[in-house]
KOLTORTOR-480134 format. One record per residue (C-alpha): x, y, z; residue in three letters. Coordinates in pm, 1 decimal. Layout:
N
@u X v Y w Z residuo Ala
...
REM end
This chain:
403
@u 3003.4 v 4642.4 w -5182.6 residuo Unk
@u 3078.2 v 4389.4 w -4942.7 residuo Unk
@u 2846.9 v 4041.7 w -4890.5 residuo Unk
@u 2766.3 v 4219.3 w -4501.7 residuo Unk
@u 2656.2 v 4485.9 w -4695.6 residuo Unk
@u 2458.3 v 4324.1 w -4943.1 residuo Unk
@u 2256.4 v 4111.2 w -4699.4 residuo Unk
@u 2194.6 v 4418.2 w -4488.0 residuo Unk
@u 2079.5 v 4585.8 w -4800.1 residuo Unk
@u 1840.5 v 4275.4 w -4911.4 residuo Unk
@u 1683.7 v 4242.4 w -4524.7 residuo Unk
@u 1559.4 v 4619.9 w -4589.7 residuo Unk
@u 1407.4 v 4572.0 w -4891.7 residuo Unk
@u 1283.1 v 4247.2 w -4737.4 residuo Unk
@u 1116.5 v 4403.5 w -4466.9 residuo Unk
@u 964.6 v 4704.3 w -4685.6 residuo Unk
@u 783.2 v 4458.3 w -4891.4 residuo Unk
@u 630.0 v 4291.3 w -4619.3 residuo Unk
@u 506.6 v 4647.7 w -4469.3 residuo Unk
@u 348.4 v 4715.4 w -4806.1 residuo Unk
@u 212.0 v 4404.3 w -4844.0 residuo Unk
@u 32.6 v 4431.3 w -4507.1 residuo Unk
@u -71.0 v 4768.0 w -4597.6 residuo Unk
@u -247.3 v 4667.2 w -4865.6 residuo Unk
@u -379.8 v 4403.1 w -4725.5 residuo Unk
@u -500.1 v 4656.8 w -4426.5 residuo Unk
@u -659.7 v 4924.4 w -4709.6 residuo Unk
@u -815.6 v 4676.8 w -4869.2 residuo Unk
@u -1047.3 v 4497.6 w -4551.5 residuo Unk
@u -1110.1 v 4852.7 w -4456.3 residuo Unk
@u -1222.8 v 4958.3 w -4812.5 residuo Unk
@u -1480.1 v 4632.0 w -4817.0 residuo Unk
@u -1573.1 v 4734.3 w -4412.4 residuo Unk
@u -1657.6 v 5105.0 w -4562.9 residuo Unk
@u -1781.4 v 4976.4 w -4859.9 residuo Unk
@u -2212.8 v 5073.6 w -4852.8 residuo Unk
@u -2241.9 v 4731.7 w -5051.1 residuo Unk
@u -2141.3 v 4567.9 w -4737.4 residuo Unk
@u -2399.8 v 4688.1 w -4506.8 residuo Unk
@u -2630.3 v 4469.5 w -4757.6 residuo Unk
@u -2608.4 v 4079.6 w -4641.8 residuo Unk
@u -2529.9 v 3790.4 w -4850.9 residuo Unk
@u -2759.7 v 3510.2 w -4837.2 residuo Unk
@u -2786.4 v 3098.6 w -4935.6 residuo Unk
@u -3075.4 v 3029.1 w -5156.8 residuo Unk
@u -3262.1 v 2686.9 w -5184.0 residuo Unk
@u -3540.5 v 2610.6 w -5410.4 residuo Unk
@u -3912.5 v 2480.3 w -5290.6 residuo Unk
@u -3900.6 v 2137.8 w -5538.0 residuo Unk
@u -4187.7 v 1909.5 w -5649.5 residuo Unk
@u -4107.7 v 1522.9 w -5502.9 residuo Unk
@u -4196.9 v 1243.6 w -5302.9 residuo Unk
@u -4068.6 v 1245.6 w -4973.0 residuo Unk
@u -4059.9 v 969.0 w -4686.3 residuo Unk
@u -4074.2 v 914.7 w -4288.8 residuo Unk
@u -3881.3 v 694.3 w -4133.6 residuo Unk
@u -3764.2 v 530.0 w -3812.5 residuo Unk
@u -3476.9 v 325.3 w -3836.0 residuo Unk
@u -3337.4 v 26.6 w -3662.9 residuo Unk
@u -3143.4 v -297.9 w -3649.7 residuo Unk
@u -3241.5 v -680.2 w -3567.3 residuo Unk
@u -3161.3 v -1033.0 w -3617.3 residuo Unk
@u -3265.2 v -1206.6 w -3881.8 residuo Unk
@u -3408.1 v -1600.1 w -3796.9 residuo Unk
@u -3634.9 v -1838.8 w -3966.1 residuo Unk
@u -3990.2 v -1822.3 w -3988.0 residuo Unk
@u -4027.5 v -2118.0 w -3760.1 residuo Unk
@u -3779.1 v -2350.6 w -3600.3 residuo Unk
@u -3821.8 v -2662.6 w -3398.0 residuo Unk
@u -3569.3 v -2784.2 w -3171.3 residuo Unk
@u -3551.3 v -3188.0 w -3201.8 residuo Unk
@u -3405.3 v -3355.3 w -2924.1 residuo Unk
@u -3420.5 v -3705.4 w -2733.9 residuo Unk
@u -3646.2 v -3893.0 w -2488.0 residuo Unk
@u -3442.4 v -4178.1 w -2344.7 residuo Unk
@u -3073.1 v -4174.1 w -2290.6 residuo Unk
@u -2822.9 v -4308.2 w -2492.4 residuo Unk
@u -2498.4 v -4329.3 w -2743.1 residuo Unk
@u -2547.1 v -4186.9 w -3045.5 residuo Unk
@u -2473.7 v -4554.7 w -3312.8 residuo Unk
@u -2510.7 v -4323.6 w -3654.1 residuo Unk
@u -2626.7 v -3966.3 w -3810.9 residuo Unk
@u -2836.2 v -3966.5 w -4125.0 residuo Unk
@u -2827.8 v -3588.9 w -4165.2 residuo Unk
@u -2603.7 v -3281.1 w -4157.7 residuo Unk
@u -2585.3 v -2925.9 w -4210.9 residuo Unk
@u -2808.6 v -2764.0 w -4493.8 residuo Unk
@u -2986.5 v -3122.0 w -4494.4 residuo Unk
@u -3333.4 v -3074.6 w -4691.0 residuo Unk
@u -3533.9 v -3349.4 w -4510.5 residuo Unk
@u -3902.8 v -3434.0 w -4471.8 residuo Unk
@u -4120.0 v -3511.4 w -4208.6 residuo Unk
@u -4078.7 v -3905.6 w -4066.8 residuo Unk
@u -3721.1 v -3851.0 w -4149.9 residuo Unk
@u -3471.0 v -4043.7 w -3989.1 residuo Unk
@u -3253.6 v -3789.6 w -3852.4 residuo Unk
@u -3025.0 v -4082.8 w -3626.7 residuo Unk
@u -2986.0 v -4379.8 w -3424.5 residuo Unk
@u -2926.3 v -4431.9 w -3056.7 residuo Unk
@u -2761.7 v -4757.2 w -2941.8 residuo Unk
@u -3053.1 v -5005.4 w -2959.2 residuo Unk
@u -2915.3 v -5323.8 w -2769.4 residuo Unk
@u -2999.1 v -5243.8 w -2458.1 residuo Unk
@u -3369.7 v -5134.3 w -2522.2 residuo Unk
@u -3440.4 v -5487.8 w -2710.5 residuo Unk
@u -3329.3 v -5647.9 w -2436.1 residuo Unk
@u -3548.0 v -5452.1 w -2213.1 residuo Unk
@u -3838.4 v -5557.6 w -2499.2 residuo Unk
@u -3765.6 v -5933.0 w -2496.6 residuo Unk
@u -3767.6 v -5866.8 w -2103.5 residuo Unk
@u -4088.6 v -5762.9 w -2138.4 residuo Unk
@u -4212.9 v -6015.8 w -2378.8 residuo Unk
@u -4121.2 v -6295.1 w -2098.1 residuo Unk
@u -4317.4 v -6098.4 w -1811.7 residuo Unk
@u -4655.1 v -6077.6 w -2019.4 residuo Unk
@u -4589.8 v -6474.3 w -2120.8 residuo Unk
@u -4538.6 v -6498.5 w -1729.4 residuo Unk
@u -4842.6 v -6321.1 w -1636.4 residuo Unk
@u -5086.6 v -6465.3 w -1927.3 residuo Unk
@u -4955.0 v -6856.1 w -1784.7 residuo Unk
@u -5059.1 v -6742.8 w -1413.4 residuo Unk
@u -5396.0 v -6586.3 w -1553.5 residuo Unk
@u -5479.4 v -6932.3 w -1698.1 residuo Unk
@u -5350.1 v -7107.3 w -1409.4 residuo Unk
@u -5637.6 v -6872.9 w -1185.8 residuo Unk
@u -5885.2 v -6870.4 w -1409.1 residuo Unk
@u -5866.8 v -7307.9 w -1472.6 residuo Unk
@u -5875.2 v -7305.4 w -1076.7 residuo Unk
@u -6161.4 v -7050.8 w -1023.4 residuo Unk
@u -6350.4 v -7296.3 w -1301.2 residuo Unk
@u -6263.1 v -7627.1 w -1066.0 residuo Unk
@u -6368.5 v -7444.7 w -761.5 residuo Unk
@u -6716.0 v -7236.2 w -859.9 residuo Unk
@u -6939.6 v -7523.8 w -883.6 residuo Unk
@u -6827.2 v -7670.0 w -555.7 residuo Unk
@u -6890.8 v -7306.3 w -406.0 residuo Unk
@u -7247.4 v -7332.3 w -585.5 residuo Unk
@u -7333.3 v -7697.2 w -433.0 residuo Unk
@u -7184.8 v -7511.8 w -103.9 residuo Unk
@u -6911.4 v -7771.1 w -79.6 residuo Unk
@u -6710.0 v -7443.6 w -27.1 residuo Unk
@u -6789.2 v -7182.8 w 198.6 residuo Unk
@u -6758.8 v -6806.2 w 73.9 residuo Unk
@u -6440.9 v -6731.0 w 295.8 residuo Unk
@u -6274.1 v -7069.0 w 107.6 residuo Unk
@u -6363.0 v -6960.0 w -204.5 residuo Unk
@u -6255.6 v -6549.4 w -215.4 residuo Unk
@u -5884.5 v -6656.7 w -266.9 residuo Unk
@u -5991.9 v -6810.7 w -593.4 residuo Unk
@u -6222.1 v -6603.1 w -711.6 residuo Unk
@u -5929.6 v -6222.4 w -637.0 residuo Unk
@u -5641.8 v -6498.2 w -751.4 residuo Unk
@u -5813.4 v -6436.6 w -1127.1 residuo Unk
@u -5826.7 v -6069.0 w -1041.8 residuo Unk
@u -5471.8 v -6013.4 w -937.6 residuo Unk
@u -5338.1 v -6260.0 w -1236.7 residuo Unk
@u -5551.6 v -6019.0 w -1484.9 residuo Unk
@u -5391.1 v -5721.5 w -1311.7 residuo Unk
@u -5065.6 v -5832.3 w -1352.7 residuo Unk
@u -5068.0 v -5922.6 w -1737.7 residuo Unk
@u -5259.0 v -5586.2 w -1759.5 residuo Unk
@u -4896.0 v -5443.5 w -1584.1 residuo Unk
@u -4681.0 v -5660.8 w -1747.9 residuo Unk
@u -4835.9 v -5569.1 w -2132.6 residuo Unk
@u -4810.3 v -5228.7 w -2026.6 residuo Unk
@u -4432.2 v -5234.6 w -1931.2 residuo Unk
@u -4384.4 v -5406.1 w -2274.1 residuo Unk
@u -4542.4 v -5113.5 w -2458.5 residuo Unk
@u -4351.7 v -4886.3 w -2261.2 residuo Unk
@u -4069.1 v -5085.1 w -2363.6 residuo Unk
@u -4121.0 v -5076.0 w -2768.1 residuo Unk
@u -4212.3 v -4671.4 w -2692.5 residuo Unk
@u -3824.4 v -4710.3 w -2558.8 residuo Unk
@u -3699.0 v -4844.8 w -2838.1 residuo Unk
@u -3904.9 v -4646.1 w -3093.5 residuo Unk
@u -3738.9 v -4350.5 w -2933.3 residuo Unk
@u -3359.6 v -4465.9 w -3042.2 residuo Unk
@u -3504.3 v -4367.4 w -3350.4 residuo Unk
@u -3431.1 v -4018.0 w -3419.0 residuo Unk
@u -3705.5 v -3870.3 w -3668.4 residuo Unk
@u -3777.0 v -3512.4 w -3806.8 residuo Unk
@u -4139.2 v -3388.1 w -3670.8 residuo Unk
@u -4135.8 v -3173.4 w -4054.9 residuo Unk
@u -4079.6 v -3110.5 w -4358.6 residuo Unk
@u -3735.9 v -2828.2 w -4317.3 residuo Unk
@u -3430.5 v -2758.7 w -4336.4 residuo Unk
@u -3126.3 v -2861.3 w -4057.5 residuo Unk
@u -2942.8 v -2527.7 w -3922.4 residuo Unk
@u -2763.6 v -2666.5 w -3621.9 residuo Unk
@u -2652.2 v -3056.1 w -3554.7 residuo Unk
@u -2504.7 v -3043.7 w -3192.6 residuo Unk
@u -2437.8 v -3450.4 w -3148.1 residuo Unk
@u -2179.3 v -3640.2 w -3316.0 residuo Unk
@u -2163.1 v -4038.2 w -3348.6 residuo Unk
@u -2015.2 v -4222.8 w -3075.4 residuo Unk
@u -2206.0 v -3950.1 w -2798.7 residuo Unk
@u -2403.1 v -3998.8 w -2506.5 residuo Unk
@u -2671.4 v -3799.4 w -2466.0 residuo Unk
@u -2920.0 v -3767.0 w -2140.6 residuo Unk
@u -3272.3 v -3745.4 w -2160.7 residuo Unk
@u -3342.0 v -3565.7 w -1788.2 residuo Unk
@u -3513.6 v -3330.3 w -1714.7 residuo Unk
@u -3375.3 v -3071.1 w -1957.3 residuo Unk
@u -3443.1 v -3271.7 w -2281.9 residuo Unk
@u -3101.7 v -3256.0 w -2523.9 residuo Unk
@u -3124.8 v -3045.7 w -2831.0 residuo Unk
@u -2986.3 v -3270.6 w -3097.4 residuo Unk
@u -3087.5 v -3059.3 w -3411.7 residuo Unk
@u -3248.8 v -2753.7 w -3532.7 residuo Unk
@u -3488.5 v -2746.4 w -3840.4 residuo Unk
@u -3601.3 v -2458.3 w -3991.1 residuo Unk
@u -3922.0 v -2519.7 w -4133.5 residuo Unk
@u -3924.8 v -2326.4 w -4439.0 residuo Unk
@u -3614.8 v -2054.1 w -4547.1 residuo Unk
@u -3806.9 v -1865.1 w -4812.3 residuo Unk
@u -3992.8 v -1672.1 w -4547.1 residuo Unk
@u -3760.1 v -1531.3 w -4295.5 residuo Unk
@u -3842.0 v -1343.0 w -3965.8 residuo Unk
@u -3667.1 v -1033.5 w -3824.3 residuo Unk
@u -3684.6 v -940.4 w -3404.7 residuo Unk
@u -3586.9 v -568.7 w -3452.4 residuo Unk
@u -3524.3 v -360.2 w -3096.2 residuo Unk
@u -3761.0 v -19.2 w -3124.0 residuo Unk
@u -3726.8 v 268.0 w -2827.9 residuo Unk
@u -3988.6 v 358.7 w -2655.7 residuo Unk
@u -3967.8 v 701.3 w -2807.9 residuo Unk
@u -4065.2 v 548.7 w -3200.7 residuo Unk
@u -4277.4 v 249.1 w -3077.5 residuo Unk
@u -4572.7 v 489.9 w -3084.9 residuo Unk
@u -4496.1 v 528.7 w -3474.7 residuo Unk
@u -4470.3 v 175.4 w -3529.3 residuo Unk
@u -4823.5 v -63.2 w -3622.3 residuo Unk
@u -4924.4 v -386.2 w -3731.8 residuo Unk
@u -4863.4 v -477.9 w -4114.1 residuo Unk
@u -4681.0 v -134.6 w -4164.0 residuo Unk
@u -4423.3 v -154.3 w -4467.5 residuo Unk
@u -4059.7 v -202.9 w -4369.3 residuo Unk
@u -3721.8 v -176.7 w -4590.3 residuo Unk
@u -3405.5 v -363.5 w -4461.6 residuo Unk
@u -3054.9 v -425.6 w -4608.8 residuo Unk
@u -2762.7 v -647.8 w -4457.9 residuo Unk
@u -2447.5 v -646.6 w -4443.8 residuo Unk
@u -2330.4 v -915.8 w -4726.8 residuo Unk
@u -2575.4 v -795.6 w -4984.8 residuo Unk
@u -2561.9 v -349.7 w -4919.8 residuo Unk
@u -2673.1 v -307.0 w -5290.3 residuo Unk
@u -3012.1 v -496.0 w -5232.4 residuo Unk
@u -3278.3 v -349.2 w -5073.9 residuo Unk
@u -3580.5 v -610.7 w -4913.1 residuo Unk
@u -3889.5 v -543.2 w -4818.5 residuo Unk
@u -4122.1 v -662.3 w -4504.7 residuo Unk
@u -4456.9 v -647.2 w -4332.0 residuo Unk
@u -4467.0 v -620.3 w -3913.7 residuo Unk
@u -4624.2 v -888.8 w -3814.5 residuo Unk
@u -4638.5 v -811.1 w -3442.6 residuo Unk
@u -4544.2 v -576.1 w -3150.9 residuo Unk
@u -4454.5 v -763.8 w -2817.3 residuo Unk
@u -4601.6 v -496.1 w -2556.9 residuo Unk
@u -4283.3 v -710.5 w -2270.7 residuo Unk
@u -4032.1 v -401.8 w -2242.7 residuo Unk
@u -3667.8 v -431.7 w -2229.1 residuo Unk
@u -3402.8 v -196.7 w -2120.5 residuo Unk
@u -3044.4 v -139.2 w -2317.8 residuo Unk
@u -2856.5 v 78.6 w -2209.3 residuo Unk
@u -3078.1 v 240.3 w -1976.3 residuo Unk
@u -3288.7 v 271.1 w -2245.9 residuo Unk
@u -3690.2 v 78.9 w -2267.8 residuo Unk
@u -3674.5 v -151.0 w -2626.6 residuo Unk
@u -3988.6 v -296.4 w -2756.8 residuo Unk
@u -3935.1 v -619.2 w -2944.6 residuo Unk
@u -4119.4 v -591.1 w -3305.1 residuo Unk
@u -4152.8 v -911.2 w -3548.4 residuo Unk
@u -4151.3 v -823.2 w -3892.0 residuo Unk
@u -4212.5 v -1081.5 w -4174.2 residuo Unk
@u -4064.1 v -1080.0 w -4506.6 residuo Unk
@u -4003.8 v -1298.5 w -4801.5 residuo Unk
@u -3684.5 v -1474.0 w -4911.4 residuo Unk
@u -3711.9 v -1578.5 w -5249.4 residuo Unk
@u -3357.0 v -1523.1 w -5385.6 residuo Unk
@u -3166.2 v -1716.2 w -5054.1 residuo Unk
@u -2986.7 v -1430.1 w -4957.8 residuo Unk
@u -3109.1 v -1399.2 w -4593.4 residuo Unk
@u -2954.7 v -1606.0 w -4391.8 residuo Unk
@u -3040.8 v -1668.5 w -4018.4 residuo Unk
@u -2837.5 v -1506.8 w -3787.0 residuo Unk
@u -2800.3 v -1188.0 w -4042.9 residuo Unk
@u -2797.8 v -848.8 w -3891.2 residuo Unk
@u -3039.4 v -643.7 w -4052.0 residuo Unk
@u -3052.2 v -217.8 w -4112.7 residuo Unk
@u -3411.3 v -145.9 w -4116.3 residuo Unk
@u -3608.2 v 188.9 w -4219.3 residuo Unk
@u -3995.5 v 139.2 w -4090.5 residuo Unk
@u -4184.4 v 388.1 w -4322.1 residuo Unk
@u -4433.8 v 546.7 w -4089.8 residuo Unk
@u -4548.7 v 802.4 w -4408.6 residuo Unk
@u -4514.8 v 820.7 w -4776.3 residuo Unk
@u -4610.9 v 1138.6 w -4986.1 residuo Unk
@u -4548.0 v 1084.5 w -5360.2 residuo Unk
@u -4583.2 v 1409.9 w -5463.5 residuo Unk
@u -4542.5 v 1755.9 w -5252.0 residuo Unk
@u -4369.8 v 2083.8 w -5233.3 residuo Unk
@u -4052.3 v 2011.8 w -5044.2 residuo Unk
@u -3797.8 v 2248.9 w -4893.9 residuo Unk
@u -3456.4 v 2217.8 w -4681.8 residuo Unk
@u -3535.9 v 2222.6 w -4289.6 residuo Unk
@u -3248.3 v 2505.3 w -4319.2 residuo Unk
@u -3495.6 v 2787.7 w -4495.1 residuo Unk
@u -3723.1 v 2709.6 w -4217.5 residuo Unk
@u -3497.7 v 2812.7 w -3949.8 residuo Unk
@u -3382.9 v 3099.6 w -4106.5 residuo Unk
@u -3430.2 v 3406.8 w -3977.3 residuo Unk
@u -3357.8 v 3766.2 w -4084.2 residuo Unk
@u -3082.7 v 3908.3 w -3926.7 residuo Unk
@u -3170.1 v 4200.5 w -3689.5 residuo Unk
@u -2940.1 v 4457.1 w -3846.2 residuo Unk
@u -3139.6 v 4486.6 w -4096.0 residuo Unk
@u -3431.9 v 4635.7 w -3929.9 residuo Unk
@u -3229.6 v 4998.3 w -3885.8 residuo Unk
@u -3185.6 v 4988.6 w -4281.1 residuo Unk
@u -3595.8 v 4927.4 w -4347.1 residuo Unk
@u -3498.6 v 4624.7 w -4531.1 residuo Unk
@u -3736.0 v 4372.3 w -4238.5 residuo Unk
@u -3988.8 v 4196.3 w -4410.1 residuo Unk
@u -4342.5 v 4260.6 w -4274.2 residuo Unk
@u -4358.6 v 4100.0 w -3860.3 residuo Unk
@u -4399.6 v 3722.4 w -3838.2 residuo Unk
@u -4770.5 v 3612.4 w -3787.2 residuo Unk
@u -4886.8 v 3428.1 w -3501.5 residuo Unk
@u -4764.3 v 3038.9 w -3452.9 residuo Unk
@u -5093.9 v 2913.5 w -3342.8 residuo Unk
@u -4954.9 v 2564.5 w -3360.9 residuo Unk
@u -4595.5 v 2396.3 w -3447.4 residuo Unk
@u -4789.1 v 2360.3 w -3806.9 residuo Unk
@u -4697.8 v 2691.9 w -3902.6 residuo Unk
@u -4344.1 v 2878.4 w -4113.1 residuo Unk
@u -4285.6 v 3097.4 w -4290.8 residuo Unk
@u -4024.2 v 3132.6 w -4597.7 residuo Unk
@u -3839.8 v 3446.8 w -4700.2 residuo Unk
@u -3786.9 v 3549.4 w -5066.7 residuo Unk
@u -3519.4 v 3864.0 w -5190.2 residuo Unk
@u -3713.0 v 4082.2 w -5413.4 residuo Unk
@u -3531.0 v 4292.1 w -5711.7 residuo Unk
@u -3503.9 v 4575.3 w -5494.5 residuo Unk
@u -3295.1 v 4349.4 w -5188.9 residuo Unk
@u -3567.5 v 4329.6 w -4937.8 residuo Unk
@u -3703.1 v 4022.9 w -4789.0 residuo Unk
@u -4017.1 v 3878.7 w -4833.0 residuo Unk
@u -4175.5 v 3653.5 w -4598.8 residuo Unk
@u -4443.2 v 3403.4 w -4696.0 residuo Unk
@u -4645.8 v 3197.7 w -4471.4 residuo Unk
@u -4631.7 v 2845.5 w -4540.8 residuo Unk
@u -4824.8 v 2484.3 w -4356.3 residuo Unk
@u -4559.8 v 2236.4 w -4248.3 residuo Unk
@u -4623.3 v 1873.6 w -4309.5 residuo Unk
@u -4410.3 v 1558.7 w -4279.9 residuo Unk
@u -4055.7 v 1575.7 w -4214.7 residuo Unk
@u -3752.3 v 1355.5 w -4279.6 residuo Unk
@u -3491.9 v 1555.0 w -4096.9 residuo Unk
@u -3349.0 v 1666.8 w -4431.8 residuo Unk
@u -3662.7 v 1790.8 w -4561.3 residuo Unk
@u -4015.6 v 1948.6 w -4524.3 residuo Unk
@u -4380.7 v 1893.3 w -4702.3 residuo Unk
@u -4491.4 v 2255.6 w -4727.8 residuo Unk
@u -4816.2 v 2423.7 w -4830.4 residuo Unk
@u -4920.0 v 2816.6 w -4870.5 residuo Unk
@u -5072.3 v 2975.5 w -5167.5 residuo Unk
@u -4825.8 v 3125.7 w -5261.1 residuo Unk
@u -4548.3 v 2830.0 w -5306.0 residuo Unk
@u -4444.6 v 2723.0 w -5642.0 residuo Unk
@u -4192.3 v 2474.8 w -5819.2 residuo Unk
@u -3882.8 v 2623.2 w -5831.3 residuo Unk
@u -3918.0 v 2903.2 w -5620.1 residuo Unk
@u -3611.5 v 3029.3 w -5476.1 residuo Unk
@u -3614.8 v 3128.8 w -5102.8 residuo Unk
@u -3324.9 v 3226.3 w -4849.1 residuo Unk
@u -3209.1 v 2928.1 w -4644.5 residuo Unk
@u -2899.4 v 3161.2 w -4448.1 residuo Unk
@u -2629.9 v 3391.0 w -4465.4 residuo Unk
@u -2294.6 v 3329.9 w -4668.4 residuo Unk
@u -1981.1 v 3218.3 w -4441.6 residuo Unk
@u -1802.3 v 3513.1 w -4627.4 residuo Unk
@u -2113.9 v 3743.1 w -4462.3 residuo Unk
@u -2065.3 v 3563.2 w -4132.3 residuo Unk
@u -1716.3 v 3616.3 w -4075.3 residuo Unk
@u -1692.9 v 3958.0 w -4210.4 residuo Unk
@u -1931.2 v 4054.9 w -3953.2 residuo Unk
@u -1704.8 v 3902.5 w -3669.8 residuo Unk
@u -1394.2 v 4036.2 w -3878.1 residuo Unk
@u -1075.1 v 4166.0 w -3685.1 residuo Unk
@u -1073.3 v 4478.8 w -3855.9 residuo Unk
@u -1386.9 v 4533.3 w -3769.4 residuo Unk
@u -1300.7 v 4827.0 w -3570.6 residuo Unk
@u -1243.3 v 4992.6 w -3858.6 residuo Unk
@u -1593.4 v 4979.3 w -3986.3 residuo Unk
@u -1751.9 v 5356.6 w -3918.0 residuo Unk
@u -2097.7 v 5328.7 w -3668.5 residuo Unk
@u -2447.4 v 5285.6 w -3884.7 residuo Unk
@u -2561.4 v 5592.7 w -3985.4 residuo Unk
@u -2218.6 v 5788.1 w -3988.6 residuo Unk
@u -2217.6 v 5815.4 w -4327.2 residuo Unk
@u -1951.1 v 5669.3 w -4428.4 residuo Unk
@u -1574.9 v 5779.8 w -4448.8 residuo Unk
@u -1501.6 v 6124.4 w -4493.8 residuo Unk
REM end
């Protein structure tokens, strides 16, 4: 036999094999379609447990410090020395730095001179208003020749009254060049370096900012308008960040700012939530993941959301297998569950919903139990066998059956 004829002979044999293959593969889909055990569905079962179960309503916000105070300057200046830095504990009175001081004390010693000026030309009116009076009172001088004297002590008292006043104003100056901390904190941000000129103008220079007190931190989380409803004063709040996921911290909200604003198209309520910081792990600045628990039940019958949906499919209603009709839904309270009895039909039982987590459902109904096992949906083997190509094949309901 030649090699022409022995690849003729093996593409033959080739090709049978295939054909039996997919003949078998044919009798066998139609044998299952035919089959009376697949008229009867296959279901998922879950089980009602015993648990706690909790509602939440997530978001995310900044972490920042309790309180902060922004110390700047009043008079303008170069900055002659820095005392503190970054991370700086310091306390309150604390010099924080210096300004350039010369020109201030010579504004002081300038004002020194004009109260020395204006205290000599106070005594020099007041020894002339003495000479003068008891001339005026013998009416040596008339009353027109004596006013000059007697407003010349006026205006001299006046202007050591102005001139003691600029000199005040003067030392305030010069106290200023002092830098000091208004409390007892901790420096976050230094934005001056030395050898800088600040400007005290109208917008008063930020120089540093002091955290008053790092164990207690403050969080300014963005809420929806859809969960803001949920939310309330000195409700319990969990939070992780991102440089510490395997600790979980706790808070208290501390207050709900009722000035909307939109993100996205979407209205945010700014909430303040409080919470404790007693390992140093919060840092300000930290994005935090936070779960507000609106509800907490520690122990309750729970079941997956899925068994609630479920519904029996409506083929089985020809083959008397329907459990009894649904009751009325007087409210979005009420469920039911479905159990498979021994003998393949489906039960339903009427059941209370309570809180939800998405996941699962609180449920209540006298006849619920631990560990009850009720139908949550159909197998995906079920599902596509129904949808099945060879579905053709399948004889009507009620035929009978192949012959």
């Amino acid at each position: 036999m030649t090699i022409r004829q022995w690849c003729l002979a093996g593409l033959r044999y080739g090709l049978m094999l295939c054909g039996l293959i997919f003949l078998g593969q044919l009798a066998a889909t139609a044998f299952k379609a035919w089959s009376p055990a697949a008229d009867q569905p296959q279901y998922l079962f879950a089980t009602v447990a015993r648990g706690p179960l909790e509602t939440l309503v997530s978001s995310t916000g900044t972490l920042a410090a309790l309180e902060t105070v922004e110390v700047g300057t009043q008079v303008s200046g170069t900055i002659a020395s820095i005392a503190v830095d970054y991370n700086d504990r310091v306390r309150k009175g604390q010099v924080l730095a210096v300004l350039d001081q010369a020109l201030f004390t010579a504004q002081v010693r300038e004002a020194e001179a004009n109260v020395d000026k204006a205290r000599a030309a106070l005594t020099q009116a007041e020894d002339e208003f003495q000479r003068n009076r008891p001339l005026f009172d013998k009416g040596f001088l008339s009353a027109r020749e004596f006013l000059p004297v007697r407003i010349g002590v006026d205006t001299a008292r006046a202007a050591l009254a102005a001139a003691e006043a600029g000199l005040a104003r003067a030392r305030t100056n010069l106290a200023y060049t002092v830098i000091r901390s208004p409390i007892d904190g901790t420096v976050i941000k230094r934005s001056v370096e030395a050898g800088q000129t600040v400007a005290a103008s109208l917008n008063t220079p930020t120089l540093f900012l002091i955290a008053r007190d790092l164990g207690h931190m403050r969080i300014e989380a963005d809420v929806d308008e859809s969960d803001i409803g949920r939310i309330r004063t000195g409700q319990a709040v969990r939070f992780t960040v991102q440089s510490h996921p395997a600790e979980t911290f706790h808070g208290t909200v501390s207050q709900i700012r009722l000035q909307p604003r939109t993100i996205a198209n979407v209205v945010n309520y700014t909430v303040l939530i409080d919470a404790k910081n007693d390992k140093g792990l919060l840092l300000p600045g930290m994005t935090a993941t936070i779960d507000f628990v609106v509800s907490r039940v520690t122990d309750a019958l729970l079941v997956p959301n899925a068994a609630l949906r479920f519904q029996p499919p409506a083929e089985t209603a020809g083959k008397g297998q329907a459990p009894e009709a649904p009751a009325r839904q007087d409210d979005d309270r009420s469920g039911r569950l479905y159990t498979l009895a021994a003998d393949g039909r489906l039960h339903s039982l009427p059941v209370t919903r309570g809180e939800t987590d998405g996941v699962k459902t609180v449920v209540s109904g006298p006849d619920l139990r631990d560990g009850l096992q009720v139908v949550s949906g159909l197998k995906p083997a079920e599902r596509a066998a129904r949808g099945n190509f060879f579905s053709f094949l399948r004889p009507p309901r009620g035929a009978g059956g192949p012959r």
